[in-house]
DRENDO-1510 file (C-alpha; in Angstrom, 1 decimal, always signed):
<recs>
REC; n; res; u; v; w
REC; 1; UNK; +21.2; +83.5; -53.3 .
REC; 2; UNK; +19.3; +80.5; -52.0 .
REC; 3; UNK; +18.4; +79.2; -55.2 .
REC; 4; UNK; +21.9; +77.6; -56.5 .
REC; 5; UNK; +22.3; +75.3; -53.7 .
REC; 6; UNK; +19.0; +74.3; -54.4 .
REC; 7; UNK; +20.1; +73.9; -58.2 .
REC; 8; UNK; +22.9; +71.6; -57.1 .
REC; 9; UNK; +20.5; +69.5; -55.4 .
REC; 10; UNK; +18.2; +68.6; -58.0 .
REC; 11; UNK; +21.4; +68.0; -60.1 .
REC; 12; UNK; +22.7; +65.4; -57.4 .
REC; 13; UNK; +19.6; +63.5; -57.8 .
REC; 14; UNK; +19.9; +63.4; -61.5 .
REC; 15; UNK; +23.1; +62.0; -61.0 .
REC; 16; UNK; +21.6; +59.8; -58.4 .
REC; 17; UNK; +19.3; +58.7; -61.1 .
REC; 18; UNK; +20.8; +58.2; -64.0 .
REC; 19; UNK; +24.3; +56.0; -62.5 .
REC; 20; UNK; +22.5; +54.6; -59.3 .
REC; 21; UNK; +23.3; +50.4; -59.4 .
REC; 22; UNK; +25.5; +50.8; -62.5 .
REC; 23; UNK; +28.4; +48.5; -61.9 .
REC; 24; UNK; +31.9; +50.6; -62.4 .
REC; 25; UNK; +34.0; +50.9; -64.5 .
REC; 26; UNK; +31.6; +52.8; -66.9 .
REC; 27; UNK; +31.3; +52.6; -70.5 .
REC; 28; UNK; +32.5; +55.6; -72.9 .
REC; 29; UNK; +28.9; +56.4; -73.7 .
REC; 30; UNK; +28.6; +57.3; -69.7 .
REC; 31; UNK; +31.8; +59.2; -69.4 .
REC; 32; UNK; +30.0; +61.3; -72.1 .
REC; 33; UNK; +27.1; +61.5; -70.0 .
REC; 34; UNK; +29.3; +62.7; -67.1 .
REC; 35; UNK; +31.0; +65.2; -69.0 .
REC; 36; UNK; +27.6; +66.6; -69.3 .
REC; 37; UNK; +26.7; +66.7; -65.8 .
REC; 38; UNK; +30.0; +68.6; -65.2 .
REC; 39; UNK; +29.0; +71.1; -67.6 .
REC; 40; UNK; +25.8; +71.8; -66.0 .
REC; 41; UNK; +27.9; +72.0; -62.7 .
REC; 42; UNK; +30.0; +74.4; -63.9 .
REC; 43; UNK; +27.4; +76.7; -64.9 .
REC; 44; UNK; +25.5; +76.8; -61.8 .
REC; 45; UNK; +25.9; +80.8; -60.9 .
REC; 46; UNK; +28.3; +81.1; -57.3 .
REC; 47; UNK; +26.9; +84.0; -55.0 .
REC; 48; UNK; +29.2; +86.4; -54.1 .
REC; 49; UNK; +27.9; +86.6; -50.3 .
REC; 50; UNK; +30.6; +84.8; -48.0 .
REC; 51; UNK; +28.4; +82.5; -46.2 .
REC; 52; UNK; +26.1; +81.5; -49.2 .
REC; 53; UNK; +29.3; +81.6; -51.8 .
REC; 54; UNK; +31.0; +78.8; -49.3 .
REC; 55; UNK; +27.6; +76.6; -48.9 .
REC; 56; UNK; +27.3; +76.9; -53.2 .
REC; 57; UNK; +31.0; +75.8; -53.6 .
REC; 58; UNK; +31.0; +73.1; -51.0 .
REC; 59; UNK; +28.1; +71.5; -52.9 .
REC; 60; UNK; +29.6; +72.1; -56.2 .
REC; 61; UNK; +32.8; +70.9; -54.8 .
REC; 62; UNK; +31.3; +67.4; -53.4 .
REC; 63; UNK; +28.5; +66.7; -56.7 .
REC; 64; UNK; +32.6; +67.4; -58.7 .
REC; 65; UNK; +33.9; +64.6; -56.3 .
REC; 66; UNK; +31.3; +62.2; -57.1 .
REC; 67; UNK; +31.5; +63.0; -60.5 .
REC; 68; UNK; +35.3; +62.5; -60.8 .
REC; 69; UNK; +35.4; +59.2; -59.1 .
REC; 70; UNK; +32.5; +58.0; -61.4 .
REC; 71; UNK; +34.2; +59.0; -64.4 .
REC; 72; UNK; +37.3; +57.3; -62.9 .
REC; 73; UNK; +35.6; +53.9; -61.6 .
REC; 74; UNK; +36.8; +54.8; -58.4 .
REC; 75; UNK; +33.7; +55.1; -56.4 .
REC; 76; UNK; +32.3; +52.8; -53.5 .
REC; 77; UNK; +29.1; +53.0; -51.8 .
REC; 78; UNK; +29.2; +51.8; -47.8 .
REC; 79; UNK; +26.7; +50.7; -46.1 .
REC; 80; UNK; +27.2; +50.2; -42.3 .
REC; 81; UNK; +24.5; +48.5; -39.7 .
REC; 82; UNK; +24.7; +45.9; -37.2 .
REC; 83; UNK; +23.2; +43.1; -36.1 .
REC; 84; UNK; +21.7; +41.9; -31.9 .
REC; 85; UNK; +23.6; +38.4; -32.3 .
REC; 86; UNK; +27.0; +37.1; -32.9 .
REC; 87; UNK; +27.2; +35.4; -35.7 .
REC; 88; UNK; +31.1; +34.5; -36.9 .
REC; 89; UNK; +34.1; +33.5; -34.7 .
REC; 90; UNK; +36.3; +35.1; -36.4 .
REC; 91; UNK; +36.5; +38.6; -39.1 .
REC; 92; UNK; +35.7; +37.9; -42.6 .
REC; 93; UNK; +35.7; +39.1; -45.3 .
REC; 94; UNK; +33.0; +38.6; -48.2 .
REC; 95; UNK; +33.7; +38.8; -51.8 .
REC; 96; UNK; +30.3; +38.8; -53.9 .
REC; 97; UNK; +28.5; +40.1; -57.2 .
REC; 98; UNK; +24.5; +41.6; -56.2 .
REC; 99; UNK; +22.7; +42.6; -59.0 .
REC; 100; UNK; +25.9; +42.9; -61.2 .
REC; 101; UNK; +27.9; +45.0; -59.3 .
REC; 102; UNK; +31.1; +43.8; -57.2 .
REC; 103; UNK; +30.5; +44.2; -53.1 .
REC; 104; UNK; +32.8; +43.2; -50.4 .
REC; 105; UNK; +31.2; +42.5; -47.2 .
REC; 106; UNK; +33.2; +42.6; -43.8 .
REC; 107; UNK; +31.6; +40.9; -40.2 .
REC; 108; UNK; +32.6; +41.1; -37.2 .
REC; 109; UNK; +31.0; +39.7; -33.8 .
REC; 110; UNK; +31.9; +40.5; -30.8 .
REC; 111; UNK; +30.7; +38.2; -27.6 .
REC; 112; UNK; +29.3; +39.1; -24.1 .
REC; 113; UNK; +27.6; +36.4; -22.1 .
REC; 114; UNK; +24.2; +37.6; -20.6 .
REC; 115; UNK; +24.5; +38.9; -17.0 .
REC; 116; UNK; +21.8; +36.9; -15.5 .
REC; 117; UNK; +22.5; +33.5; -16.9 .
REC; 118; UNK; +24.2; +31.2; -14.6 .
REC; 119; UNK; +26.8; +30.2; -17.1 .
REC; 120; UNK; +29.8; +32.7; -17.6 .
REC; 121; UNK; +33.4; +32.9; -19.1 .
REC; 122; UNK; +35.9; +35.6; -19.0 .
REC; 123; UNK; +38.1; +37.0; -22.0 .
REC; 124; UNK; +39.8; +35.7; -24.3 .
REC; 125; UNK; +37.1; +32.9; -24.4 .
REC; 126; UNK; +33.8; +33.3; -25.0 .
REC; 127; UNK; +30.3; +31.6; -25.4 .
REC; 128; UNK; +27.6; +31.0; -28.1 .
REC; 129; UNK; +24.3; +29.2; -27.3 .
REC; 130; UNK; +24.4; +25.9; -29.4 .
REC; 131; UNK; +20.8; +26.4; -30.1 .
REC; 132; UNK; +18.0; +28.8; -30.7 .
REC; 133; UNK; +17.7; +30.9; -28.2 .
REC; 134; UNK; +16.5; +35.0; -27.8 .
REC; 135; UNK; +19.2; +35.2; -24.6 .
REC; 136; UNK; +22.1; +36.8; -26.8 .
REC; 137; UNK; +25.5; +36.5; -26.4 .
REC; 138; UNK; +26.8; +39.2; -28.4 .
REC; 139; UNK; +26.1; +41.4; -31.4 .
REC; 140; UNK; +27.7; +41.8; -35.3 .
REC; 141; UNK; +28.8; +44.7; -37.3 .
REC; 142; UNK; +28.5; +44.5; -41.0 .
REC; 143; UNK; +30.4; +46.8; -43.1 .
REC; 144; UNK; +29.4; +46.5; -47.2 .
REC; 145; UNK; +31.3; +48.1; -49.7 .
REC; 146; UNK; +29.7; +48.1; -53.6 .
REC; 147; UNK; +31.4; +49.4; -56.8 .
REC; 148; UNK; +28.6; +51.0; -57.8 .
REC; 149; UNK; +26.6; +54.8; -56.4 .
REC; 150; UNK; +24.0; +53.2; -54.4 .
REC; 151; UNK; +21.3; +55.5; -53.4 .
REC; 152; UNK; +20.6; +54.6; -49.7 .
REC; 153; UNK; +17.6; +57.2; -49.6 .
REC; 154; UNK; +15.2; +56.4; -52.4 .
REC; 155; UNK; +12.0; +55.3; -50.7 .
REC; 156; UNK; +11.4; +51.4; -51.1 .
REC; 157; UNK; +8.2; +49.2; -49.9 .
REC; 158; UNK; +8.8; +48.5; -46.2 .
REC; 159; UNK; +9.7; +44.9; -45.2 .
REC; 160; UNK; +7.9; +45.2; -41.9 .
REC; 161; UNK; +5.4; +46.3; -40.6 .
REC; 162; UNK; +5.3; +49.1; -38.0 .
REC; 163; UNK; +3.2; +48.7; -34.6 .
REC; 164; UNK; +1.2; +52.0; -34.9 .
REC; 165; UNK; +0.3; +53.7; -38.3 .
REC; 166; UNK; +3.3; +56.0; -39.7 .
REC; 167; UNK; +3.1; +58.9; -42.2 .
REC; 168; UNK; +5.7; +57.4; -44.2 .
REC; 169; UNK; +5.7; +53.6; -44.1 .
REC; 170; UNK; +9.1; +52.8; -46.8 .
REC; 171; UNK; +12.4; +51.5; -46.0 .
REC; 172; UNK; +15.4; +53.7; -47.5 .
REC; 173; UNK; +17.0; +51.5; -50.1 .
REC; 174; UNK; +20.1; +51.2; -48.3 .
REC; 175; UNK; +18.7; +49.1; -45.8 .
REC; 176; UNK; +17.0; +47.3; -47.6 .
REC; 177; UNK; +20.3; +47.0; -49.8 .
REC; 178; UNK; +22.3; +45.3; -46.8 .
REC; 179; UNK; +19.7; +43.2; -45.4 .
REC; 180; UNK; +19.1; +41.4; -48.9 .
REC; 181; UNK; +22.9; +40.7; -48.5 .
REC; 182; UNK; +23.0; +39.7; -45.0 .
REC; 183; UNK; +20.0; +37.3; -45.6 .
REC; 184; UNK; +22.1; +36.1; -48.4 .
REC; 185; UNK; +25.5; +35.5; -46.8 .
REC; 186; UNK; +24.1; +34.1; -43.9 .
REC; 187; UNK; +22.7; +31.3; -45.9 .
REC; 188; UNK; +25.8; +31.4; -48.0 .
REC; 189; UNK; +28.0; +30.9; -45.2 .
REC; 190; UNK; +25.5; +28.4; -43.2 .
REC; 191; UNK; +27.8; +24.9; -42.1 .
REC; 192; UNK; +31.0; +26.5; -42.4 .
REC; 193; UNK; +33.3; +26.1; -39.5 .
REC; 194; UNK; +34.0; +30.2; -39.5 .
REC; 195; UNK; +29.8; +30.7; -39.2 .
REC; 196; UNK; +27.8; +30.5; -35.7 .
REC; 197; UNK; +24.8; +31.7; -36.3 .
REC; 198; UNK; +21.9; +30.0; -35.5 .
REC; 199; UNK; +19.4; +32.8; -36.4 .
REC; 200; UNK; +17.9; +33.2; -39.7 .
REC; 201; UNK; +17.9; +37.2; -40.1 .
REC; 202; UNK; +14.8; +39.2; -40.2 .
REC; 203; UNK; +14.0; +42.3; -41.1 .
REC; 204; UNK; +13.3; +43.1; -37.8 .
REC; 205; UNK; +16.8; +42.3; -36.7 .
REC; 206; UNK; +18.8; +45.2; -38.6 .
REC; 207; UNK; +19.9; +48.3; -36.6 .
REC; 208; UNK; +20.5; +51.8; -37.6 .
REC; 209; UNK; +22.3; +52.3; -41.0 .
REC; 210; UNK; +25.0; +54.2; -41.9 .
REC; 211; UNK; +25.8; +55.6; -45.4 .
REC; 212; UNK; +28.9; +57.1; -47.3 .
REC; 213; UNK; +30.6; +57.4; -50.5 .
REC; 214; UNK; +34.4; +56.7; -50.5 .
REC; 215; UNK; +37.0; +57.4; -53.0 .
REC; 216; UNK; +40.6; +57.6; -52.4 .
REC; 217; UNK; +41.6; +59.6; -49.9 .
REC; 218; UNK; +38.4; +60.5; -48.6 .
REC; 219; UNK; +35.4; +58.2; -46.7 .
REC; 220; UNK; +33.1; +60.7; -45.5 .
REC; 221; UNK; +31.1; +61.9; -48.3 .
REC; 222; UNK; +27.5; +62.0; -48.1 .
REC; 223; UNK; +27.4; +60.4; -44.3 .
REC; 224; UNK; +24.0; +59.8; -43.3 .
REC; 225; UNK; +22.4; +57.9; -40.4 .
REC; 226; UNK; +19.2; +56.7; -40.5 .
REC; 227; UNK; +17.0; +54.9; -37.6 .
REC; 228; UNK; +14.8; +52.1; -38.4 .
REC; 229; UNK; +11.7; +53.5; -39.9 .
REC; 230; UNK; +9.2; +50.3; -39.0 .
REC; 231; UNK; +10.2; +50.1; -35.3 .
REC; 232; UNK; +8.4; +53.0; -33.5 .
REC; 233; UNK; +9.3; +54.0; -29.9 .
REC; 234; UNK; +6.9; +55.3; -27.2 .
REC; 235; UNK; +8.6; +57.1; -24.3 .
REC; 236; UNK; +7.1; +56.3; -20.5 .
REC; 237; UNK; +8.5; +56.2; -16.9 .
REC; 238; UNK; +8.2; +53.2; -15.7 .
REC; 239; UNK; +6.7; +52.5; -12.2 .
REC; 240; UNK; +8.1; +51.1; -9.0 .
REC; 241; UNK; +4.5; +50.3; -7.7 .
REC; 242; UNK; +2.7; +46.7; -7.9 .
REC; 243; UNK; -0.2; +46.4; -10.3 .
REC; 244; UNK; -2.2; +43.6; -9.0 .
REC; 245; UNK; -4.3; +41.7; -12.1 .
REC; 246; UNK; -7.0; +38.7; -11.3 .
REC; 247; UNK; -6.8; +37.1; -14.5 .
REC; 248; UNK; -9.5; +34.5; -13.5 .
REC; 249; UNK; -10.0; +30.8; -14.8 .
REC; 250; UNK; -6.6; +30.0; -16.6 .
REC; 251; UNK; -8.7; +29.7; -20.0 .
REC; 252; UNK; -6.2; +30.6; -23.3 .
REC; 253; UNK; -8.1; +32.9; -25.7 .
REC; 254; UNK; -9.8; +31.1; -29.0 .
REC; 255; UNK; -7.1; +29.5; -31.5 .
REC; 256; UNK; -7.9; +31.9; -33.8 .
REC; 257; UNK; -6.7; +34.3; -31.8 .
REC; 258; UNK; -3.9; +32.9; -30.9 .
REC; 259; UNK; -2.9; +32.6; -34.4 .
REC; 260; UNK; -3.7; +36.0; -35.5 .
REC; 261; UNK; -1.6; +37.2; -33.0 .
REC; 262; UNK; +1.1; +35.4; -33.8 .
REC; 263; UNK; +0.2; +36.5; -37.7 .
REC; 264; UNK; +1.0; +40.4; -36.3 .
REC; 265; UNK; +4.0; +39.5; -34.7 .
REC; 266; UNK; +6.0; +37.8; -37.4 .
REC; 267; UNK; +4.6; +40.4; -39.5 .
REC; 268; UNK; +5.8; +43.2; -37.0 .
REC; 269; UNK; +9.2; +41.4; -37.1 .
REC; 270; UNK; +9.1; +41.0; -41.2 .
REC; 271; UNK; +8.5; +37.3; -41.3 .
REC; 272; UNK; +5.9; +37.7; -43.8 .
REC; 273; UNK; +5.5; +33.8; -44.7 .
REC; 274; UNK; +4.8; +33.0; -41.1 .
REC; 275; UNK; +2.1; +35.7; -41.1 .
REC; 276; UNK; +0.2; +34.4; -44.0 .
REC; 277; UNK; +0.7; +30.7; -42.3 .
REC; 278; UNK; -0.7; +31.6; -39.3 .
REC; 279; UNK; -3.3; +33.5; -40.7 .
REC; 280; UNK; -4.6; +31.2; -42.8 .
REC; 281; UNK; -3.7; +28.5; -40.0 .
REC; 282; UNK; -5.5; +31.0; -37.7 .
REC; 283; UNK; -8.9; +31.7; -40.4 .
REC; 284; UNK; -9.4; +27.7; -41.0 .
REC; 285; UNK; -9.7; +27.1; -37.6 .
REC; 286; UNK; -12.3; +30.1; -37.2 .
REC; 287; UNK; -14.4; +29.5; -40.1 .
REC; 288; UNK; -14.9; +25.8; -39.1 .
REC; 289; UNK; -15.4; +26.1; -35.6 .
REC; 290; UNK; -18.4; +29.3; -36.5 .
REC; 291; UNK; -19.8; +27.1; -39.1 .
REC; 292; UNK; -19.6; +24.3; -36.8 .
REC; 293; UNK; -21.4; +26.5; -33.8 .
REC; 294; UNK; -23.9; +27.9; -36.2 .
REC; 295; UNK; -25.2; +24.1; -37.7 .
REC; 296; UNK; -25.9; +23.1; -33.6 .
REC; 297; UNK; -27.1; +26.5; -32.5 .
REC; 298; UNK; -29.9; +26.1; -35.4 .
REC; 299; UNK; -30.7; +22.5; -34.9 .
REC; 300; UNK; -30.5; +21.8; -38.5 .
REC; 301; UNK; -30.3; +17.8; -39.4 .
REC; 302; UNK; -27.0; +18.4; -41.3 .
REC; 303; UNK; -24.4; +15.7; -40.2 .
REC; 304; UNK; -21.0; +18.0; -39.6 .
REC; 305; UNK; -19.1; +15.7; -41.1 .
REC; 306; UNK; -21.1; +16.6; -44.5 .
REC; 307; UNK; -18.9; +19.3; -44.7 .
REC; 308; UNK; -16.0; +16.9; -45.0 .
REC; 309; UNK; -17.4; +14.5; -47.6 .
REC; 310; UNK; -18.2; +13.6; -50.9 .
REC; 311; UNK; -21.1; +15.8; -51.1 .
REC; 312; UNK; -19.9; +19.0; -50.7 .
REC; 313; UNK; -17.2; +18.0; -53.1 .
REC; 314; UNK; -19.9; +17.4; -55.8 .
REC; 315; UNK; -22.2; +19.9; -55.3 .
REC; 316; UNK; -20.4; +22.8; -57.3 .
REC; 317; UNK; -21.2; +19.9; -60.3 .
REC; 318; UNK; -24.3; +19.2; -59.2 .
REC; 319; UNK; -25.2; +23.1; -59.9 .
REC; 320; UNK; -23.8; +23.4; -63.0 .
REC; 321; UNK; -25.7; +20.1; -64.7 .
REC; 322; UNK; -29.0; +21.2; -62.9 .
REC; 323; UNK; -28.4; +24.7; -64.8 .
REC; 324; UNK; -28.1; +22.9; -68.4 .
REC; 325; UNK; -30.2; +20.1; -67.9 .
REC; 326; UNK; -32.5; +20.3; -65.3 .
REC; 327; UNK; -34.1; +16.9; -65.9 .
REC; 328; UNK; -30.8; +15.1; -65.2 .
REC; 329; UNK; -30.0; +16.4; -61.7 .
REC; 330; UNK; -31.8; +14.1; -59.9 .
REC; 331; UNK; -31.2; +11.3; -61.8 .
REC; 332; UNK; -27.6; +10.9; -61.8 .
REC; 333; UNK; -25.9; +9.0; -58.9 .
REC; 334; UNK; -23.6; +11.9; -57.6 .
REC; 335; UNK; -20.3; +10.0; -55.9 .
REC; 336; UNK; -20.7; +9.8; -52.0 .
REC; 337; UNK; -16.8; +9.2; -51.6 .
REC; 338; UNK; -14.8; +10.2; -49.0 .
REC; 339; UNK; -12.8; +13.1; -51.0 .
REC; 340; UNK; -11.8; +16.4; -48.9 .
REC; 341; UNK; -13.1; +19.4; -50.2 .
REC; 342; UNK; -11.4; +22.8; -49.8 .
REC; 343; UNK; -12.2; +25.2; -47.4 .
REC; 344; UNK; -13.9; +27.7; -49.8 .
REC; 345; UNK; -16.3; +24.1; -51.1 .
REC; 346; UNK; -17.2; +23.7; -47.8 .
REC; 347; UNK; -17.8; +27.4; -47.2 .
REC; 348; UNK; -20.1; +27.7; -50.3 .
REC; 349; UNK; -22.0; +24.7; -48.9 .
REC; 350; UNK; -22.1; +26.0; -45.7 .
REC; 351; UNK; -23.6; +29.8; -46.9 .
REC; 352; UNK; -26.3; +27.7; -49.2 .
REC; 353; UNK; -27.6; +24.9; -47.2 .
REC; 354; UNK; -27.5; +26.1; -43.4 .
REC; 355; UNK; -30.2; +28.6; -42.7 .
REC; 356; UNK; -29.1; +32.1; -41.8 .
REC; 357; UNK; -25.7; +31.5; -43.0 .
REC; 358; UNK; -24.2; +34.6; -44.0 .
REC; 359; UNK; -23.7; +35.7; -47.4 .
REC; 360; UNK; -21.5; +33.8; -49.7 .
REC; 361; UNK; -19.8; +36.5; -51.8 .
REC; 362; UNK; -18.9; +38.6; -49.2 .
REC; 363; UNK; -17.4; +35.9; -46.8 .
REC; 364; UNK; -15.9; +34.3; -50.2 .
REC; 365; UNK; -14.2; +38.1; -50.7 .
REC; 366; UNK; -12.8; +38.3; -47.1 .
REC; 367; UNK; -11.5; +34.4; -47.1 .
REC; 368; UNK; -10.1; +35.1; -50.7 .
REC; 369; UNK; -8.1; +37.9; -49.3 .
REC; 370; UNK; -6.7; +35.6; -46.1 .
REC; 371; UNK; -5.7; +32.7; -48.4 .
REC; 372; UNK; -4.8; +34.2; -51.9 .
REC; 373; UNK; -0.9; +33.6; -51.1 .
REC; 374; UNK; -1.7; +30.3; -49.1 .
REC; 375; UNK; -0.9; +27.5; -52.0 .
REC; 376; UNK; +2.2; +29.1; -53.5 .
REC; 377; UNK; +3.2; +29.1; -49.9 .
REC; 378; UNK; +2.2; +25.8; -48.4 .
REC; 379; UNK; +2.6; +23.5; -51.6 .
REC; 380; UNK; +6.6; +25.2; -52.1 .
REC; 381; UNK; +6.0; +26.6; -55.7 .
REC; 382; UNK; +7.1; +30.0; -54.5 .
REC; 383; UNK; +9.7; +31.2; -52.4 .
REC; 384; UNK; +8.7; +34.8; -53.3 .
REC; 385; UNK; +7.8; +37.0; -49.5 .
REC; 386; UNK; +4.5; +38.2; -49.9 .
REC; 387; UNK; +4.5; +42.2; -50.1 .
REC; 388; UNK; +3.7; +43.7; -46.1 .
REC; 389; UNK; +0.7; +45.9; -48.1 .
REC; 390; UNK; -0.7; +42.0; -49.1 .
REC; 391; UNK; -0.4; +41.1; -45.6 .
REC; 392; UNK; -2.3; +43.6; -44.2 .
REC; 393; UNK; -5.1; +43.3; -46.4 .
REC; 394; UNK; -5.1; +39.7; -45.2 .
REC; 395; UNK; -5.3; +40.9; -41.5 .
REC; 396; UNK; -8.1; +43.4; -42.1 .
REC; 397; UNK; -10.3; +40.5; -44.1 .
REC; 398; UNK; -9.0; +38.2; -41.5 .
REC; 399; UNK; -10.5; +40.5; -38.3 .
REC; 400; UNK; -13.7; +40.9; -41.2 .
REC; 401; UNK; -14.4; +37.3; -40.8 .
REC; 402; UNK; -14.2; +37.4; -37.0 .
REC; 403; UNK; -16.0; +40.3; -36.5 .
REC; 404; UNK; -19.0; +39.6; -38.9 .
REC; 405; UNK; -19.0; +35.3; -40.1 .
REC; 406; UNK; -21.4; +33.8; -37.5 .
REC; 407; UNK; -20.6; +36.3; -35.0 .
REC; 408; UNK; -22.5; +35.9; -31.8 .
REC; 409; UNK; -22.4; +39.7; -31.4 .
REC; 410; UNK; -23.3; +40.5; -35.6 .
REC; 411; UNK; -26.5; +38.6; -36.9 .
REC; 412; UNK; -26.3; +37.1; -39.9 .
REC; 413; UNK; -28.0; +39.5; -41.4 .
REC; 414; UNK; -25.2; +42.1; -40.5 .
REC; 415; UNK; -23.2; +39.8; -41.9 .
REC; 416; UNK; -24.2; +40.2; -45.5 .
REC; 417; UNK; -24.5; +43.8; -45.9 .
REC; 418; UNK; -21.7; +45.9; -47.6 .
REC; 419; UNK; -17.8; +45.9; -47.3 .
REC; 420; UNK; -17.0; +48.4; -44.7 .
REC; 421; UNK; -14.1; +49.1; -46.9 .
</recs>
């Protein structure tokens, strides 16, 4: 008696599957489809216990709802959520095609001043900082209404990543859905007189979504409500007693380390560009200043500034000519100019020519993981957000590096043995 329910079920998600993101009105070949679907409905075998005969027809009776409205192009999809700023003086109302299907898109801010700020109005007026500024003055509800069955459940890659380690880490597509289209429409309605934001939304930003199918004369199918899966919460008292802290010389921690924490934080917040800037802002400034500390520390009669220079430039060239003609090396007059060589030149330099260096290829593995997404980024030939699985990868090879490249607790020796991975 348990076992039609379950039937139903698996029949929703073929339905799911097979019209999910298919703009309405639907062809003739789907309405043929859907009378198919119906017949497999109908079959499904109705116990004749009260209580289980109501659950079975109640399903049957909501999957034949959804089925109807499909076959008659009737069907929305809203999404609800809300955002922690205003970000429009008035209502309005969006009209817009995402991914081919038709949405309409209603916000609505409302405005209260923050308690503790100095300056304060009373209704009907209100206030909105001019600039940026995390003191918020009010909050947004979106509303998003698509012509289309949107699945907001199917599991999607995250957009942010969650503080602590999660057993599921996805986004349900229907919030990712709705913050494509509020990233969208915000830049869409940027410099009109109607718009007052002054954020650029992040990931981060979206509250709790709310799902349900409407047709005519109903709005209530299918409601679900889903937290935000990538912001965990940790429950604690908190305590009326003073902590005292002697925090000692007022000496900020490395850059580095700095940066990486910055990298986390943007990360945390889905910024993903800004963590693979400051990453690679953050694993520059580390592997110079070790390889810097390492050349003194040794006494070697290296000029630092070598590592800036023509020679280091050349000496990938240098290698290859000494490989196919050995006798010419030494005789050509290898260019001394001033030319910049990359990071990874420099570090292939470094690894050969300074004395317990570390090993090149595993240092080269570990930058190359940190800066693979760093010149589609920094020279603009890619607007494309870096995946949150890329940028962790980056932050593991990135805490690599500062954990084992020229450590002073890791000898170099250390240094070249296996990937922990």
């Amino acid at each position: 008696m348990n076992a039609p329910v379950f039937v139903i079920h698996a029949l929703r998600d073929d339905l799911y599957a097979a019209f999910a993101d298919r703009p309405l009105p639907l062809g003739s070949e789907d309405q043929h489809v859907l009378a198919e679907f119906r017949a497999r409905l109908s079959a499904v075998v109705v116990p004749v216990r009260a209580e289980k005969r109501e659950e079975v027809l109640n399903a049957k009776e909501e999957v034949s709802t959804i089925i109807d409205a499909l076959v008659a192009g009737t069907l929305r999809t809203r999404l609800r959520t809300s955002l922690p700023y205003p970000l429009t003086k008035q209502p309005l109302e969006l009209r817009l095609v995402w991914a081919g299907i038709n949405v309409t898109e209603l916000m609505s801010s409302s405005f209260a001043g923050p308690p503790g700020l100095l300056t304060q109005t009373t209704p009907p007026n209100a206030l909105r900082p001019l600039n940026t500024t995390r003191w918020q003055y009010g909050r947004t509800e979106v509303q998003f209404e698509f012509a289309s069955l949107v699945d907001p459940s199917l599991q999607v890659p995250s957009l942010q990543m969650p503080a602590i380690d999660v057993p599921v880490d996805a986004w349900p597509n229907g919030l990712r859905a709705a913050y494509e289209l509020i990233y969208f429409s915000c830049w869409a309605l940027r410099g009109r007189p109607e718009y007052i934001g002054v954020w650029v939304p992040a990931p981060g930003d979206v509250g709790d979504i709310e799902s349900t199918i409407v047709i005519p004369g109903r709005s209530d199918l299918s409601f679900i409500r889903r937290g935000h899966p990538s912001i965990p919460f940790e429950l604690f008292t908190p305590s009326t007693k003073t902590a005292q802290i002697d925090l000692g010389s007022a000496v900020l921690m490395d850059w580095h380390q700095r940066c990486r924490v910055l990298a986390e934080q943007y990360a945390m917040f889905g910024e993903v560009r800004e963590a693979i800037f400051w990453l690679n802002v953050g694993v520059e400034s580390l592997l110079r200043t070790r390889m810097e500390t390492h050349i003194l520390a040794k006494g070697v009669e290296i000029d630092l500034d070598v590592l800036d220079g023509g020679k280091t430039y050349w000496d990938e060239a240098k290698q290859l000519v000494a490989a196919q003609f050995p006798e010419l090396a030494e005789e050509i007059v290898w260019p001394a100019g001033a030319k910049k060589p990359s990071l990874f030149q420099q570090l292939k330099y470094f690894c050969a020519n300074v004395p317990g260096a570390p090993a090149f290829e595993l240092s080269k593995t570990h930058y190359s993981k940190v800066s693979r997404h760093r010149n589609a980024l920094f020279h603009g030939s890619s607007e494309v957000a870096t995946a949150i699985s890329e940028v962790r990868l980056a932050m593991a090879s990135f805490d690599w590096i500062a954990a084992n490249f020229c450590s002073q607790q890791t000898s170099s020796e250390q240094s070249g043995k296996g990937d922990p991975d």
